[in-house]
C-alpha positions in Angstrom: 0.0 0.0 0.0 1.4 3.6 -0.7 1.5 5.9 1.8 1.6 9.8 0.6 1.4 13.2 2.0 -1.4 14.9 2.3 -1.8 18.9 2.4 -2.6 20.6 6.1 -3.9 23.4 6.5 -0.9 25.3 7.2 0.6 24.2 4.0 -2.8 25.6 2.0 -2.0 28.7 4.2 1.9 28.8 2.6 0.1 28.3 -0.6 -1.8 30.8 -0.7 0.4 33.8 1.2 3.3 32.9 -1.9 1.3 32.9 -4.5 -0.5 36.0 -3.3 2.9 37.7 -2.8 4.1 36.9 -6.0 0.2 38.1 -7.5 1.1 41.4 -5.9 4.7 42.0 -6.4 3.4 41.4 -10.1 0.3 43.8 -9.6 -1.9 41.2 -10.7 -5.3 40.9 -9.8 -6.5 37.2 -9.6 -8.4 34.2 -7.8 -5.9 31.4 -6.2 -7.7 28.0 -5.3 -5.9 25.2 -3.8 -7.3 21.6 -3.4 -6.5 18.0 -2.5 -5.9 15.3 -4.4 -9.2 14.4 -5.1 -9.8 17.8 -5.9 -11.9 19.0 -2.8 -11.5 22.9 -1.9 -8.8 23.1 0.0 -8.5 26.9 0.5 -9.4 29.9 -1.8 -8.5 33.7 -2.1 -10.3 36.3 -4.5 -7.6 39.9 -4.5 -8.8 42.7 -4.6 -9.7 43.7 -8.4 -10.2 40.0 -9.6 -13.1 39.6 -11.7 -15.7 37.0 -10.3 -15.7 35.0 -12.9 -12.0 34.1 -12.3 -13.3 32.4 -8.6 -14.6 29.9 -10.8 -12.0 29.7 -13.1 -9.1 29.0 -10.7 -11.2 26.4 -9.1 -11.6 24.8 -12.4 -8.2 24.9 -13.1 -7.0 23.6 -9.8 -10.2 20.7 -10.1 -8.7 19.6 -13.9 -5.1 19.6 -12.4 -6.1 17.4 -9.6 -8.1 14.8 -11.3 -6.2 14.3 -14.4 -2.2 15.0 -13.0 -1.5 17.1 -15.4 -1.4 20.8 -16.0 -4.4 22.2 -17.4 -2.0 23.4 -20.0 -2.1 20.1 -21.3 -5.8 19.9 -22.3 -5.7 23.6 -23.9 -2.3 22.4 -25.6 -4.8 19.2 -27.1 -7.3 21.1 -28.1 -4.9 23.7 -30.0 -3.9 20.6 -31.8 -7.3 20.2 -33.2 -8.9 17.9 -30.2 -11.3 20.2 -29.8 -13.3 17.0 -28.0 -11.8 17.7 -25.1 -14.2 20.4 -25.1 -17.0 18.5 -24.0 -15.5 16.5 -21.1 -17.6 17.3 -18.1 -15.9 20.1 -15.4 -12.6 20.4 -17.2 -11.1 23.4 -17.9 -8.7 23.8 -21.5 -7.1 26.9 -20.0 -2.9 27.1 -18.7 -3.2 28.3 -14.4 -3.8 25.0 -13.2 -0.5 22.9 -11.5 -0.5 19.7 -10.0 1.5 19.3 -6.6 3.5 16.1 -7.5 5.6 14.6 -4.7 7.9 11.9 -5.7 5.5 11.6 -8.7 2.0 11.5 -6.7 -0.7 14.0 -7.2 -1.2 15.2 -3.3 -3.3 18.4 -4.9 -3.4 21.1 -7.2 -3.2 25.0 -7.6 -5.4 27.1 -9.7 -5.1 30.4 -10.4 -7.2 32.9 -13.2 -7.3 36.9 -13.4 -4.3 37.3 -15.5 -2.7 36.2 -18.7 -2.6 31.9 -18.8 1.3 32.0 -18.5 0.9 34.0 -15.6 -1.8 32.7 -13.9 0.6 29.2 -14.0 3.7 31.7 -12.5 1.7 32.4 -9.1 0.8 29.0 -8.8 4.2 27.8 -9.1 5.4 30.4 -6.8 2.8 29.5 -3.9 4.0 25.4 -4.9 7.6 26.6 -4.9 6.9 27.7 -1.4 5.5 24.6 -0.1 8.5 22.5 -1.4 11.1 24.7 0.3 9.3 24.7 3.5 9.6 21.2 4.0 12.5 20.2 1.0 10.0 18.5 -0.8 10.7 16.9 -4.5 8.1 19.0 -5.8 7.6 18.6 -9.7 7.4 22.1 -11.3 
């Protein structure tokens, strides 16, 4: 039986204050959702400025990242590529934001973030996963 980590909430709270830090050091107005493996809301933070809509978008992206493993990036890459079927699976959402948290290869949750430019959105959820592997020297996959 495998035995992984699983996030506390003091790690969603690292999550979080990083990639809000980086968010505002960037002067970037967005929505930051972090979940668990089984993509379960975790924690969530809307700044100042972000659009509603991006609430749902983050979670979406955090949700898709969680589930499949993968970035988000993955599934807008596929449907670029013409696999524009991917466009009808069920809660997943085709955009770049949303990054897995993969330690020593297992999925143990997922950052999403919307408000900004894709590329950017997937920069201040790095930066709040960055801060969770160097808080505890984690083999993070980033």
């Amino acid at each position: 039986m495998k035995q992984i980590p699983t996030l506390e909430a003091a790690d969603v709270r690292k999550i979080l204050d990083a990639a809000q830090a980086e968010a505002l050091a960037q002067q970037w107005n967005v929505s930051i959702a972090v979940v668990d493996n089984g993509a379960q809301l975790l924690g969530f933070l809307r700044l100042d400025g972000a659009a509603p809509l991006s609430a749902k978008i983050a979670v979406g992206k955090a949700n898709t990242a969680a589930i499949s493993r993968k970035e988000s990036k993955f599934y807008e890459e596929v449907v670029k590529g013409g696999r524009t079927a991917f466009l009808s699976v069920p809660e997943l959402v085709v955009l770049e934001g949303g990054v897995p948290i993969l330690v020593d290869g297992q999925c143990i949750g997922a950052v999403g973030v919307s408000g900004v430019r894709s590329d950017q959105d997937a920069q201040v959820a790095r930066a709040g996963i960055k801060a969770l592997a160097d808080a505890h020297g984690l083999n993070i996959t980033l």
